[in-house]
PyMOL CGO cylinders between C-alpha atoms (Angstrom):
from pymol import cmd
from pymol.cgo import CYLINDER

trace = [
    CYLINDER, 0.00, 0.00, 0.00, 2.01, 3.62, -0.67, 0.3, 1, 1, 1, 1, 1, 1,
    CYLINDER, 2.01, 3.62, -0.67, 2.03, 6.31, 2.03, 0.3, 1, 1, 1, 1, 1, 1,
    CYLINDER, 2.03, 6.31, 2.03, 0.36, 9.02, 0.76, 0.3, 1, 1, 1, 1, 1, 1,
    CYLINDER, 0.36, 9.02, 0.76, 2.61, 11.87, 0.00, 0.3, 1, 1, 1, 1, 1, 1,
    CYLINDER, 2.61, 11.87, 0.00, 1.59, 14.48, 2.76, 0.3, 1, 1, 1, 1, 1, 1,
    CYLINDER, 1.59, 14.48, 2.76, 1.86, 11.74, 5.01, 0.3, 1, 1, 1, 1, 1, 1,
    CYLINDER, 1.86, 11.74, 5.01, 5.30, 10.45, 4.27, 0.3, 1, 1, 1, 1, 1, 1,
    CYLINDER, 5.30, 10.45, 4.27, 6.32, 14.39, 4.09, 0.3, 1, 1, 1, 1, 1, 1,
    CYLINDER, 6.32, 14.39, 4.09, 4.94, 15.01, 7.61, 0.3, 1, 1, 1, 1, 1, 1,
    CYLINDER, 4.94, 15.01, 7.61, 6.97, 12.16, 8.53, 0.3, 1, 1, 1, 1, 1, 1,
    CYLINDER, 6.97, 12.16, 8.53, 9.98, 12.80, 7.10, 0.3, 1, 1, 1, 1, 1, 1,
    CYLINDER, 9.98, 12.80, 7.10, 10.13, 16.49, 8.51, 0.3, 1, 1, 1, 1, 1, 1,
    CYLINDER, 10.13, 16.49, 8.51, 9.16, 15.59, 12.07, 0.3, 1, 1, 1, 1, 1, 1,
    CYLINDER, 9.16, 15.59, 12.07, 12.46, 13.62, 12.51, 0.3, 1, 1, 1, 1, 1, 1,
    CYLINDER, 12.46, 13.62, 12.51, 14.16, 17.20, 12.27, 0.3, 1, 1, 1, 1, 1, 1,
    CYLINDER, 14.16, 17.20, 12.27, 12.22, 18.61, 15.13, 0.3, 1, 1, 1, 1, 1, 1,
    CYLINDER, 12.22, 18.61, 15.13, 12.45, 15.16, 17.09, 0.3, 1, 1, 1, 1, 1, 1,
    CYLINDER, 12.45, 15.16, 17.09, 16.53, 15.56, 16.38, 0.3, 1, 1, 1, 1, 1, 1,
    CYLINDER, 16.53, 15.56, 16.38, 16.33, 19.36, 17.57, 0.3, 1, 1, 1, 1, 1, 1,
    CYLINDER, 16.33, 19.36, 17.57, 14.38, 18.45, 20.65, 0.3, 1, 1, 1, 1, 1, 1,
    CYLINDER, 14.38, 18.45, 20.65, 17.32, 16.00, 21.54, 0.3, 1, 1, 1, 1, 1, 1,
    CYLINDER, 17.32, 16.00, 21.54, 19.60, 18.58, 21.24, 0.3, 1, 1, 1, 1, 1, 1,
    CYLINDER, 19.60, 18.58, 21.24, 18.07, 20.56, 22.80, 0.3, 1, 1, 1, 1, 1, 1,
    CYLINDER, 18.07, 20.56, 22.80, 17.67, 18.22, 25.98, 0.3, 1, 1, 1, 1, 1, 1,
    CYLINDER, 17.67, 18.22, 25.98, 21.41, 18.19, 25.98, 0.3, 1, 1, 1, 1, 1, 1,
    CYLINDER, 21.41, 18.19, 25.98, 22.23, 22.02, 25.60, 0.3, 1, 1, 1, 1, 1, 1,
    CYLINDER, 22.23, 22.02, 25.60, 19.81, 23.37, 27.93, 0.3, 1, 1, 1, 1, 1, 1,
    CYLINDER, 19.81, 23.37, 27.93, 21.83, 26.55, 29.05, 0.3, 1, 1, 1, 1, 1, 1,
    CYLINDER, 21.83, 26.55, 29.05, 18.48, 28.71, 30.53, 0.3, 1, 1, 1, 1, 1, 1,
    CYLINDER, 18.48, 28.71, 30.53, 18.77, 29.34, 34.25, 0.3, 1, 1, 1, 1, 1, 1,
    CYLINDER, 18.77, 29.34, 34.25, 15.30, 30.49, 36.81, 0.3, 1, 1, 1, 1, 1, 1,
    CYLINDER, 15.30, 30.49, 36.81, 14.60, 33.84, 36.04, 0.3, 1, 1, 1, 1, 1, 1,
    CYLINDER, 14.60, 33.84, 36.04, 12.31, 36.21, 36.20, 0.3, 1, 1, 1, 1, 1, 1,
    CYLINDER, 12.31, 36.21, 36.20, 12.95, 39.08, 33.28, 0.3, 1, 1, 1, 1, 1, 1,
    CYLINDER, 12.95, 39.08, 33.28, 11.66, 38.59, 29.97, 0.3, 1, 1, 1, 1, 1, 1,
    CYLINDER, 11.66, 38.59, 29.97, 14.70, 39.74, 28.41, 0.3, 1, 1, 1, 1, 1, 1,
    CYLINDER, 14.70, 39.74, 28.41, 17.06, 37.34, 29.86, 0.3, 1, 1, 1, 1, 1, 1,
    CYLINDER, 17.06, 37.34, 29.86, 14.35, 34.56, 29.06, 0.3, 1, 1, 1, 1, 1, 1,
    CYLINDER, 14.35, 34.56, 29.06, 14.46, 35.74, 25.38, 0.3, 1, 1, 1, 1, 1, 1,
    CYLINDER, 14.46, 35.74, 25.38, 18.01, 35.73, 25.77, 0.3, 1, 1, 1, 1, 1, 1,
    CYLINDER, 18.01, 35.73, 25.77, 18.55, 31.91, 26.67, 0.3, 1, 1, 1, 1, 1, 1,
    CYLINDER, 18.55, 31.91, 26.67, 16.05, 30.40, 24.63, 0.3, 1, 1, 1, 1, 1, 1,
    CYLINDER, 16.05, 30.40, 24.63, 18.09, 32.75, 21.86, 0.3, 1, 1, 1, 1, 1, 1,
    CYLINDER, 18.09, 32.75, 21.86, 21.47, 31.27, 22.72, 0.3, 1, 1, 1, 1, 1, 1,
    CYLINDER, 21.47, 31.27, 22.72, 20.04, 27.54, 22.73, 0.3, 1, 1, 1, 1, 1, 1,
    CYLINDER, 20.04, 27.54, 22.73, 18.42, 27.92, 19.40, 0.3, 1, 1, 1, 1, 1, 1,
    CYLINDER, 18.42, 27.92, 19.40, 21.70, 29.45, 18.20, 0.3, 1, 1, 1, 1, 1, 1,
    CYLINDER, 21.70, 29.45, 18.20, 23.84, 26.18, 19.79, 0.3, 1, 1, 1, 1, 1, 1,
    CYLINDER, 23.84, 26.18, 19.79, 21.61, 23.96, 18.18, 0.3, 1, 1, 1, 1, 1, 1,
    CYLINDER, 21.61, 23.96, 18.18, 21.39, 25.65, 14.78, 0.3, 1, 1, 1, 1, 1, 1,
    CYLINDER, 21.39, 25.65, 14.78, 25.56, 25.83, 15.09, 0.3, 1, 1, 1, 1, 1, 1,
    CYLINDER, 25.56, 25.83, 15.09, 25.90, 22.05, 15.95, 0.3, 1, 1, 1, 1, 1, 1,
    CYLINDER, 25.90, 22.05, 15.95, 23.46, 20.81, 13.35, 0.3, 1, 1, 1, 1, 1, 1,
    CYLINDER, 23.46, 20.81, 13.35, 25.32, 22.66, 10.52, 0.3, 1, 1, 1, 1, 1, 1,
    CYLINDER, 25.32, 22.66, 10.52, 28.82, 21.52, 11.99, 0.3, 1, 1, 1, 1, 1, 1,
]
cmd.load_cgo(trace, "trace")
């Protein structure tokens, strides 16, 4: 029986964001806080780890 195409593209694209979401598990660099700023600012410098280690 073949996958139907939006199917096996869903698929195939969700492994990225499973693989991200391991990374990211690994790499977690935000600390308690309480500013919105410095929240921005973590969740900025673990997207740009990730991004950086993915195209390495």
């Amino acid at each position: 029986v073949p996958i139907p195409l939006i199917a096996n593209d869903y698929n195939w694209y969700k492994m990225g964001v499973d693989i991200t979401d391991h990374y990211w598990s690994y790499y977690f660099t935000q600390v308690k806080c309480f500013q919105n700023w410095s929240l921005i600012f973590y969740w900025l410098l673990n997207t740009t780890i990730i991004n950086a280690y993915n195209l390495s």
